[in-house]
C-alpha atoms as one frame of an Amber mdcrd trajectory, in Angstrom:
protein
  94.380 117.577 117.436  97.416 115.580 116.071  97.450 112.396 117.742 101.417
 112.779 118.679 101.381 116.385 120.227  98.528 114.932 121.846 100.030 111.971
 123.237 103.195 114.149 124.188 101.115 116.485 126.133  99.180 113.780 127.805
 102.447 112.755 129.316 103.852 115.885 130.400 100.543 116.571 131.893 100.242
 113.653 133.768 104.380 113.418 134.610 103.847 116.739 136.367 101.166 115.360
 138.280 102.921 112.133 139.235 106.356 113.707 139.639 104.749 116.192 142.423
 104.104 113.743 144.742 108.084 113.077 145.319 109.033 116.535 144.470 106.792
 117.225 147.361 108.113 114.632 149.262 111.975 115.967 148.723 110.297 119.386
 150.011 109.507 118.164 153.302 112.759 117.641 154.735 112.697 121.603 154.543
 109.895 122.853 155.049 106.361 121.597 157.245 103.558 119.740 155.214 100.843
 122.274 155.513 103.118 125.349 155.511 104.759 124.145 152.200 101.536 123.199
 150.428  99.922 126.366 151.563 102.784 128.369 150.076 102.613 126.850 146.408
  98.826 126.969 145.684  98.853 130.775 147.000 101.403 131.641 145.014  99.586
 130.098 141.937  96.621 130.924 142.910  97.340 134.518 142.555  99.748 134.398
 139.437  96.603 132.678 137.715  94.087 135.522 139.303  95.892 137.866 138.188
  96.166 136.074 134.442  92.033 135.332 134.157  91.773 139.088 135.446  94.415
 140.896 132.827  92.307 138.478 130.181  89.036 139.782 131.249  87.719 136.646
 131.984  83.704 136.356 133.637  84.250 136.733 137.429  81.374 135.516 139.977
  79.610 138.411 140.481  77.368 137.332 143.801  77.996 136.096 147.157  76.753
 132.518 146.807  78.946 132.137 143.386  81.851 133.125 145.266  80.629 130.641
 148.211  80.888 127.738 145.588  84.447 128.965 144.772  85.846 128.783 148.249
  84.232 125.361 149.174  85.153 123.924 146.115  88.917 125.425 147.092  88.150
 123.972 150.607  87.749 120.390 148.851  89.727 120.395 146.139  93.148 122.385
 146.876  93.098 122.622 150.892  91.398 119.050 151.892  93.059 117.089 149.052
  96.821 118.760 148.970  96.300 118.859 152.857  96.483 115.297 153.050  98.712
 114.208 150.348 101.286 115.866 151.586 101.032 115.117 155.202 100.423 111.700
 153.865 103.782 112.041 152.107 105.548 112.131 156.174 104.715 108.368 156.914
 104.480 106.847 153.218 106.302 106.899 150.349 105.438 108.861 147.338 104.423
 106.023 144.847 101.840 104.837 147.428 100.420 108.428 148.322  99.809 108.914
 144.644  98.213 105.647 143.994  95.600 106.262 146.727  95.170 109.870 145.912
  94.265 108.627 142.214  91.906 106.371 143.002  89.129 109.207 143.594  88.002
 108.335 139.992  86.232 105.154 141.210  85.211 106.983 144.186  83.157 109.200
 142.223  80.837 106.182 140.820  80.416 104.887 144.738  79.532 108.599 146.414
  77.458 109.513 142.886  75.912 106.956 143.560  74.824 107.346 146.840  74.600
 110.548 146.802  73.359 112.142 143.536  71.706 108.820 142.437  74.016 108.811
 139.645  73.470 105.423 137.329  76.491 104.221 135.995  77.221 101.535 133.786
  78.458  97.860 134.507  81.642  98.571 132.847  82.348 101.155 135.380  81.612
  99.126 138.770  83.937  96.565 137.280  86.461  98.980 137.114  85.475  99.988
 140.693  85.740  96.207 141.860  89.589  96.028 140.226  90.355  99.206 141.881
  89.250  98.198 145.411  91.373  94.999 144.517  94.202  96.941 143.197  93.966
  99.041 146.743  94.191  95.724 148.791  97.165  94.595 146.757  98.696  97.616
 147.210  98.816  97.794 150.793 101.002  94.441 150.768  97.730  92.386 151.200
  96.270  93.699 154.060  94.813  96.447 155.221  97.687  98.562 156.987  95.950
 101.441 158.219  98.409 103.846 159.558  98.311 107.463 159.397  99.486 107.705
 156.047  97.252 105.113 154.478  94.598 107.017 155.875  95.379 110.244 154.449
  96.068 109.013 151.778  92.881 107.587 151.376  90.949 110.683 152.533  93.013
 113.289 149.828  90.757 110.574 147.004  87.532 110.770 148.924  87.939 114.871
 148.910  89.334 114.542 145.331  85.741 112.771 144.715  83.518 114.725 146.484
  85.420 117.977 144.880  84.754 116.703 141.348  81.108 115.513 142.236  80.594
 119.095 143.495  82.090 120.947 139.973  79.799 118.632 138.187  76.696 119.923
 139.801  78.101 123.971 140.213  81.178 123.908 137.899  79.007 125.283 134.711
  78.292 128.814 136.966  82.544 129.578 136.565  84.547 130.102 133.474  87.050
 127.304 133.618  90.149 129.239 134.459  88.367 131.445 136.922  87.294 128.649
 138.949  91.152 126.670 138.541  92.456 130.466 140.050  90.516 130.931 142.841
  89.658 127.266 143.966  93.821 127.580 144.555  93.842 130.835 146.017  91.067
 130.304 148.416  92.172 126.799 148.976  95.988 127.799 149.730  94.772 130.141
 152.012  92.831 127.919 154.154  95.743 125.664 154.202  97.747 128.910 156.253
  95.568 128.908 158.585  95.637 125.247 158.935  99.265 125.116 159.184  99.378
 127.644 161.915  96.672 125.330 163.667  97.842 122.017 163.234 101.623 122.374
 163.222 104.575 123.747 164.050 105.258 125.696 160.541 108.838 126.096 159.776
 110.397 127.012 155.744 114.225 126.772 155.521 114.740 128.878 152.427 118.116
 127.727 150.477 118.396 127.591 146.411 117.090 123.686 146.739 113.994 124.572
 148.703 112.900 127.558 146.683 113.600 125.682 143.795 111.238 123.218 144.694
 108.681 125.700 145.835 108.632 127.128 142.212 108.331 123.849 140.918 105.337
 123.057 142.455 103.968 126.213 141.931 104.668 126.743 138.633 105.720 124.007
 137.156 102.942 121.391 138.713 100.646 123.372 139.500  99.957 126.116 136.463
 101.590 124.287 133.730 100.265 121.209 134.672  96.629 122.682 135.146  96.787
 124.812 132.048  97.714 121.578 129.785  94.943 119.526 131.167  91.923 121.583
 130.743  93.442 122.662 127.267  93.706 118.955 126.517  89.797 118.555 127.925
  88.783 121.558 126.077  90.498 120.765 122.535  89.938 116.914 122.322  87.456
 114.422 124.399  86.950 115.038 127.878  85.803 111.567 128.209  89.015 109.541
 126.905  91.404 112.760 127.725  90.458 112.048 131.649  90.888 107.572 131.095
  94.837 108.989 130.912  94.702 109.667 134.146  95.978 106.133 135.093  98.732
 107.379 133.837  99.944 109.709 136.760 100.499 106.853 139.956 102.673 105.093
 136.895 104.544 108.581 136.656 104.277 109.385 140.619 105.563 105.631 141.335
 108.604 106.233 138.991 109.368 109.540 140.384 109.925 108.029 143.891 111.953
 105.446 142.625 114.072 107.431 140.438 114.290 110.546 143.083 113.635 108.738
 146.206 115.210 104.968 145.787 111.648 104.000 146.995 111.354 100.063 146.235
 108.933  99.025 143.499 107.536  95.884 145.676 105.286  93.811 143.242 102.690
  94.175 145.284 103.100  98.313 144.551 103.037  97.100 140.893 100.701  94.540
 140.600  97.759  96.975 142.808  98.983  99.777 140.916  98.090  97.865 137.723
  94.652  97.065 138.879  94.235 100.648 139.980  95.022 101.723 136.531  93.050
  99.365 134.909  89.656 100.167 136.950  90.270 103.949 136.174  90.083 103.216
 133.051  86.963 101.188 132.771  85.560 103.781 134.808  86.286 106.978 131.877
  86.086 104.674 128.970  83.574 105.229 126.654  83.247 103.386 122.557  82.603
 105.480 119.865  79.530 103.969 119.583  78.731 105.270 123.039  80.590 108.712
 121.971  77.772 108.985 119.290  75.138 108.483 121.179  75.681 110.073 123.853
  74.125 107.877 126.375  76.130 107.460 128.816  76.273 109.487 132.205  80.027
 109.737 133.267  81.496 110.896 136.798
């Protein structure tokens, strides 16, 4: 691929994701957390379903494929999007979405544990400046209120989500398993919202708008764009851009939001950055050989 179209759609890719979290953020003021989060992964859940069907596309055809699907969706869309955006009620947007995107180093620490994943030196240092970067972040001390905590928990499902497609994700065609894991995952996320809240949508031109942003906009476009970019060029060094969406998610509240860019925001949202990367870097040298075993 040319390098600039690539580089262009790297950053509308990741924009979209960082851009979401104050997007989302705006959204609240009319809608609930759950309610509205429920609402856009439904709605592209089943625009996309209906896409991978028209296209003929390999459906699961057994009960335990389809099992995979939903807990994946149960991870993925409804545990991760979940918190984020009740996250989004007590914190601002820039430090939801650098918390969110640290579930890249959380992927070498549960592998690890977990699948017994070995992972190179390279990427526990990354881990290390992440941890650091999360410490900075947080003004320097651990401030654990309910947002922080959410916040937190939206990487850890983010993590365990992306362990689990790495071990089940080669049963789905790629777009069949982006459709559904929304679907199924926006429908858990209704019956959340009737659970844990009070839901309430006050539909005006603003709302709506935003609701077809996030549903469209950062949610299909955005997803479509990524795996075209991991399917067309390195998966590897596509996914050590991913720094690049708390930069756009940070910027977003501050241009949207007037959300103050404290240097500690900066400074642990530079460290952040920097471990993700160490942790999806590869050389070519590595590229070549093929050695390495990635999260």
């Amino acid at each position: 691929m040319n390098k600039f179209l690539f580089g262009i759609l790297v950053v509308i890719t990741t924009a979209l994701m960082g851009s979401s979290f104050a997007i989302g953020k705006i959204g609240l003021e009319y809608s609930s957390p759950l309610l509205l989060v429920a609402m856009r992964f439904t709605i592209a859940g089943v625009i996309m379903a209906v896409v991978v069907k028209i296209l003929k596309k390999p459906h699961p055809k057994t009960f335990g494929e389809w099992k995979w699907l939903v807990l994946i969706g149960s991870l993925q869309t409804a545990a991760v999007m979940g918190c984020i955006f009740m996250a989004l009620r007590t914190i601002t947007s820039g430090e939801t979405s650098i918390l969110t995107f640290t579930n890249p180093l959380l992927v070498v620490v549960i592998g690890t544990l977990v699948l017994k994943i070995h992972y190179r030196l390279q990427q526990w240092i990354g881990v290390v400046c992440g941890l650091f970067g999360i410490f900075i972040t947080m003004g320097g001390h651990l401030d654990w209120k309910i947002g922080t905590v959410l916040g937190f928990l939206s990487a850890v499902a983010w993590a365990c989500a992306t362990l689990l497609v790495k071990v089940h994700g080669h049963r789905f065609d790629t777009w069949v398993m982006t459709a559904y894991q929304m679907l199924f995952g926006g429908l858990i996320l209704f019956v959340a919202s009737y659970v844990l809240e009070e839901p309430f949508f006050i539909a005006n031109p603003l709302s709506l708008a935003i609701l077809g942003w996030l549903a469209i906009a950062a949610s299909i476009v955005q997803f479509s764009i990524w795996f075209y970019l991991l399917q067309t060029g390195n998966p590897e060094r596509t996914s050590a851009f991913l720094f690049l969406a708390p930069f756009f998610g940070t910027l977003s509240g501050w241009v949207l939001l007037d959300e103050k860019l404290s240097m500690s925001l900066i400074l642990g949202g530079m460290l952040i950055s920097l471990g993700i990367f160490l942790v999806n870097w590869r050389s070519k040298r590595e590229l070549r050989r093929g050695l390495v075993d990635l999260p």
